[in-house]
C-alpha positions as CSV (number, residue, x, y, z in Angstrom):
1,X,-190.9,-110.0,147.0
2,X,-189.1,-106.6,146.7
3,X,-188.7,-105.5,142.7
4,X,-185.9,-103.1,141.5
5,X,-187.5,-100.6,139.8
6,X,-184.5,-98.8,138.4
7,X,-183.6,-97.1,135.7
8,X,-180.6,-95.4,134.1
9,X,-181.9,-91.5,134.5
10,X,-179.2,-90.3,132.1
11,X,-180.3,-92.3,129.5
12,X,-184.1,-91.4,130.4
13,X,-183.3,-87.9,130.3
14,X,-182.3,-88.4,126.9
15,X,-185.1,-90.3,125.7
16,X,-187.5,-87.6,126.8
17,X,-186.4,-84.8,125.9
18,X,-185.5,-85.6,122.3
19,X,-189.0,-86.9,122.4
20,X,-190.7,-84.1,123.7
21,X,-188.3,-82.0,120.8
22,X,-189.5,-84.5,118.3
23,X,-193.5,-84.9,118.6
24,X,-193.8,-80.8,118.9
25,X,-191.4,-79.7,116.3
26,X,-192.9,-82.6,113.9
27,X,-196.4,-81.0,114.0
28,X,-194.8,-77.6,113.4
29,X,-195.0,-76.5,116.5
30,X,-191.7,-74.9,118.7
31,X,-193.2,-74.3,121.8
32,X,-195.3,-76.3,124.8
33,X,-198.0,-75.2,127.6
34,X,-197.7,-77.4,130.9
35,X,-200.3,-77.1,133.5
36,X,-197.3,-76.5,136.6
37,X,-199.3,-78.3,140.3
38,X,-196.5,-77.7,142.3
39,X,-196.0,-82.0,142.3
40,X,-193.2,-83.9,141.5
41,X,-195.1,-84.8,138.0
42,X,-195.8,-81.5,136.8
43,X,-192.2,-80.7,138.4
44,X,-190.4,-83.4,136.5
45,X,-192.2,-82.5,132.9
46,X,-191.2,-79.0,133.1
47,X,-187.5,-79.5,133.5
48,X,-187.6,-82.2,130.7
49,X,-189.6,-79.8,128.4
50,X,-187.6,-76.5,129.3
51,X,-184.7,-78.9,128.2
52,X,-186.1,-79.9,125.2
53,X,-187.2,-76.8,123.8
54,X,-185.3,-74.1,125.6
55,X,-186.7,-72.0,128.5
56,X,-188.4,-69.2,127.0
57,X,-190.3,-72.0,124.7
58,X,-192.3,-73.3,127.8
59,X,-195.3,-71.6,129.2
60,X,-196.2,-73.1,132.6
61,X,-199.5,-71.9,134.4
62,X,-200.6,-72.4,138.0
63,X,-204.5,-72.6,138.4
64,X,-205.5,-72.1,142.5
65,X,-208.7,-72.8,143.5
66,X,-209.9,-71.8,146.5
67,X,-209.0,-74.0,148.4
68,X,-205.5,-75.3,147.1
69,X,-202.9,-75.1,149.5
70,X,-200.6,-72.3,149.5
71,X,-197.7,-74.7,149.5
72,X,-198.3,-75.9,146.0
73,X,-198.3,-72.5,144.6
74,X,-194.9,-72.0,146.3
75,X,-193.4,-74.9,145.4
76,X,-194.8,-74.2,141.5
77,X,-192.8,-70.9,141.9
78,X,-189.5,-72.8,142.9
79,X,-189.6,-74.6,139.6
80,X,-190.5,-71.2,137.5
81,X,-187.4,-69.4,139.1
82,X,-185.4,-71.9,138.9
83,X,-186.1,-72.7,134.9
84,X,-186.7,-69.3,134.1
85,X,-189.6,-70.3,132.7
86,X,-192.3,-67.4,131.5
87,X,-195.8,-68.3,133.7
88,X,-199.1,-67.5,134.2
89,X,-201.1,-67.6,137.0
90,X,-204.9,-68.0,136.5
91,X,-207.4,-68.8,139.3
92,X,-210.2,-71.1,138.5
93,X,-212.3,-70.5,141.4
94,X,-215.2,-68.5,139.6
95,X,-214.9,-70.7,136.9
96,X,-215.4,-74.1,138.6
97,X,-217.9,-72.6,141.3
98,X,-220.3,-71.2,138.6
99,X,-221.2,-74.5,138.3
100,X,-220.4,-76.2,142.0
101,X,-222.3,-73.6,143.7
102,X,-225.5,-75.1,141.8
103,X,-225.4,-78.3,143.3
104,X,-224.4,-77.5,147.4
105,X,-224.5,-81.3,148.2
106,X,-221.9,-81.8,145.7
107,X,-219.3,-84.7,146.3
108,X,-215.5,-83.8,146.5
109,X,-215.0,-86.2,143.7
110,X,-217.4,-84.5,141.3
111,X,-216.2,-81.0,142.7
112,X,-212.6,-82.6,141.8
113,X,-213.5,-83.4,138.4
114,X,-214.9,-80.1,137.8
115,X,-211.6,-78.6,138.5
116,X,-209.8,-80.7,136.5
117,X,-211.6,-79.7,133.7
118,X,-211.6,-76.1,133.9
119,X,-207.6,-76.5,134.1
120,X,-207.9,-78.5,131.0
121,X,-210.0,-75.4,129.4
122,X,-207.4,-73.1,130.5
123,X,-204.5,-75.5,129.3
124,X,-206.2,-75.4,125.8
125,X,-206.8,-71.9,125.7
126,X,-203.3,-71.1,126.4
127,X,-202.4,-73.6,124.1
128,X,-203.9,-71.7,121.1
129,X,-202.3,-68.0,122.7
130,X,-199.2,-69.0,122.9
131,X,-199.1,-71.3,120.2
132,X,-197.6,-74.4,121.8
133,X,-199.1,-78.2,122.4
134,X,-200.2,-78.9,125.9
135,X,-197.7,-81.7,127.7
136,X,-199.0,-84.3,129.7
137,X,-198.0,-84.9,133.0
138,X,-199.8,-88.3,134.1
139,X,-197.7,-91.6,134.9
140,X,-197.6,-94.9,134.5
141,X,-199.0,-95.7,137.7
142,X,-201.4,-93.1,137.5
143,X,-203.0,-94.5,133.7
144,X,-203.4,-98.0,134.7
145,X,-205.0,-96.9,137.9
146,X,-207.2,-94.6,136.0
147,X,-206.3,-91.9,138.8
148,X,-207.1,-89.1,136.8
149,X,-210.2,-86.9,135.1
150,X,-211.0,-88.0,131.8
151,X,-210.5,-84.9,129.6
152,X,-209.3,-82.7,132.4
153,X,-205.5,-83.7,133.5
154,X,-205.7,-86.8,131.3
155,X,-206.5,-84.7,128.4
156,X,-203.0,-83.6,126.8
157,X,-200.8,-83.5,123.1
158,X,-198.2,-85.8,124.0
159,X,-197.1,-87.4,127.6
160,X,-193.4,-87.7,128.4
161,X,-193.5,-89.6,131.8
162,X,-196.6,-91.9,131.2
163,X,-194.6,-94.8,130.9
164,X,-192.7,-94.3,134.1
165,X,-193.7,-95.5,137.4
166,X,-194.1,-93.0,140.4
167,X,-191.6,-94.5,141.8
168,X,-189.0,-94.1,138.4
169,X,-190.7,-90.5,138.4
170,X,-188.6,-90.0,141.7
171,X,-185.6,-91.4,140.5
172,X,-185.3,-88.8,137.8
173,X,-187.0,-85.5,139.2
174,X,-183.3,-85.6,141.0
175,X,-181.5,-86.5,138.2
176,X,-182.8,-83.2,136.4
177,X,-182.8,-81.1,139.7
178,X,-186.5,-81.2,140.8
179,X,-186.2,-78.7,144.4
180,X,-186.3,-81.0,147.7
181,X,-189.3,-79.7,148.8
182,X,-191.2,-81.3,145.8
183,X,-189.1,-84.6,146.1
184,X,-189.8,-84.9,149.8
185,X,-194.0,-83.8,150.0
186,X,-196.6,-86.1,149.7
187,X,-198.2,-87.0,146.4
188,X,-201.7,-85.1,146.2
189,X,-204.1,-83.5,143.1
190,X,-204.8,-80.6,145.7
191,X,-208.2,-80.9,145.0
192,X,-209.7,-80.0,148.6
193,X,-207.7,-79.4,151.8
194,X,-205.6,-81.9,153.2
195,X,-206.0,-84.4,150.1
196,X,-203.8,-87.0,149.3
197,X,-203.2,-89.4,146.3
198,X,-202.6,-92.6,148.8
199,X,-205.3,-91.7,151.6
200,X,-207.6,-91.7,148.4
201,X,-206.5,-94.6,146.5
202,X,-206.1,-97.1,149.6
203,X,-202.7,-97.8,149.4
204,X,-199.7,-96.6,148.6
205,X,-197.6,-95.9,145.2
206,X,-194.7,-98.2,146.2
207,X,-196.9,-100.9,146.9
208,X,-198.8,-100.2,143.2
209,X,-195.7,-99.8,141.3
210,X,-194.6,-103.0,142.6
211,X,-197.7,-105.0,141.5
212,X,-198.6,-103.1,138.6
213,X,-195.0,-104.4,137.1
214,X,-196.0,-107.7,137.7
215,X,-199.4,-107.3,136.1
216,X,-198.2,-105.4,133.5
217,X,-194.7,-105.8,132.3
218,X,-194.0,-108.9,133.5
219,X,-197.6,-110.4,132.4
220,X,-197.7,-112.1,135.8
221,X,-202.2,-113.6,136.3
222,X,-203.5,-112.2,139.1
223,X,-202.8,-115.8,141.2
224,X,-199.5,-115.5,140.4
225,X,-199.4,-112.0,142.2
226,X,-201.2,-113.9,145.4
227,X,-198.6,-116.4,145.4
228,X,-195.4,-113.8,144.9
229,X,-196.6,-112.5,148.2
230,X,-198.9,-109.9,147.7
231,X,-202.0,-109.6,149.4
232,X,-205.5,-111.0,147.9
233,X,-207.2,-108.3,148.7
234,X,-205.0,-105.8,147.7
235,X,-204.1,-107.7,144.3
236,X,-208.3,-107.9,143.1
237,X,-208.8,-104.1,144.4
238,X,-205.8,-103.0,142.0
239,X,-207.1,-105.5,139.0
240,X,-210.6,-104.2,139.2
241,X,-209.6,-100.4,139.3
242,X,-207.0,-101.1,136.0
243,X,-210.2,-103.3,134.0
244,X,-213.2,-100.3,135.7
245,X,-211.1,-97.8,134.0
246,X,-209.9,-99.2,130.4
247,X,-211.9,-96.5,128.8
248,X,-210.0,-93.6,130.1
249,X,-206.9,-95.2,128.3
250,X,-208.2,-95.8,124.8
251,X,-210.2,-93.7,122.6
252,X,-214.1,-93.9,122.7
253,X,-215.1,-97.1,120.7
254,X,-217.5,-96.6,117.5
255,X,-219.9,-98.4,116.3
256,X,-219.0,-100.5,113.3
257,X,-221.1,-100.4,110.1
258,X,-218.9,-100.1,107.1
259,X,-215.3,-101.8,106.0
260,X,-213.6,-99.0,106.7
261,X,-214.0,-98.0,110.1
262,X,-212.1,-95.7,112.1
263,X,-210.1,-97.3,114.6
264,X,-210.6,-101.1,113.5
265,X,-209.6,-101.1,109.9
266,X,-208.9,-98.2,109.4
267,X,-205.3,-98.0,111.1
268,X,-203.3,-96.2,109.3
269,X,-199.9,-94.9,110.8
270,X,-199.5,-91.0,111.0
271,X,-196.7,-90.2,108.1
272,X,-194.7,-87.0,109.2
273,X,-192.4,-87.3,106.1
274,X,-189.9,-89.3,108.1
């Protein structure tokens, strides 16, 4: 069962840049920081948000580590000179190794997450500098998975792609003009040499995109999923990843006491005056 992900990328492109334009300027704000991997994600969001807010109202900001490759730093660079972008580049080496040279039998996972989160402390301190919200660069694909570090690359002001598939990511990083090299690499967080986002997850992002939009959008059980023709196996390793990590999509749960609690009854909508 092959499933036509497709989408109209003119009328995307539309859609997300008058809502990156709308949830910044709304708070007050003119201007947005973007944490620039060198990936089609980060890619993507930086054309959208230099669109939506004009060039010199984006600050995007490499962050090597040690081991990242050199390609992504290139490829980061193709996007800057090609927006016109202002940058920074800040190296979180000493930063993440102050606390992963403590601990020598370290995992890559927890040396992973370690990055992650000192990119998010960068992200946040540049936020405040150059007084602009930090944009989100996770997708859909990505969020139900829970492939990311909570409060490191998950941890962001507003997301414009997280409702896109990696595979509708692709269709509009070359709508907007996203340089080939970044269409044509493999996915990968660069968190140690030679990484990759499918080699770690399993499997690949077609084959997720595809059953995730059964799962999800088209509220197809599990069974059903079996019986369209994909793989048992493959169908309970992507449904217990998406129920394992719920938590990284909601807020933390608290513990109810009073009438009013945060969260439960107390819901009310944000009011911007609009």
């Amino acid at each position: 069962m092959k499933i036509d992900l497709s989408i109209n990328p003119v009328l995307v492109r539309g859609l997300l840049t008058r809502f990156i334009r709308t949830e910044i300027t709304r708070t007050g704000f003119s201007r947005g920081v973007l944490g620039l991997s060198g990936g089609i994600d980060s890619a993507l969001v930086a054309y959208l948000a230099a669109e939506a807010l004009g060039p010199q109202n984006l600050l995007c900001v490499r962050m090597p580590y040690k081991t990242s490759s050199q390609d992504s730093l290139e490829h980061a660079m193709l996007v800057i000179q090609d927006l016109g972008v202002p940058y920074l580049d800040i190296p979180i080496t000493e930063m993440a190794d102050g606390l992963i040279s403590r601990f020598p039998e370290m995992s890559n996972v927890r040396k992973g997450n370690i990055m992650a989160r000192c990119r998010m402390i960068v992200l946040y301190d540049q936020s405040e500098a150059f007084q602009g919200l930090v944009i989100g660069t996770g997708n859909k694909t990505e969020i139900l998975l829970g492939y990311s570090t909570l409060y490191g690359d998950s941890a962001h002001a507003l997301n414009p792609i997280g409702d896109l598939y990696k595979a509708q990511v692709r269709q509009l990083a070359r709508e907007v003009g996203v340089p080939q090299p970044i269409l044509d690499k493999a996915p990968s967080a660069d968190l140690w040499a030679g990484q990759t986002d499918e080699q770690e997850l399993g499997f690949t992002y077609e084959e997720a995109d595809q059953l995730l939009y059964l799962l999800v959008d088209q509220r197809y059980t599990p069974e059903e999923c079996v019986e369209a023709g994909f793989r048992r196996e493959f169908v309970e390793t992507v449904v217990r990843r998406m129920r394992r990590n719920h938590f990284k999509r909601v807020m933390p749960p608290v513990a109810k006491i009073t009438t009013r609690t945060v969260g439960y009854d107390f819901l009310y909508l944000r009011d911007w005056g609009t």
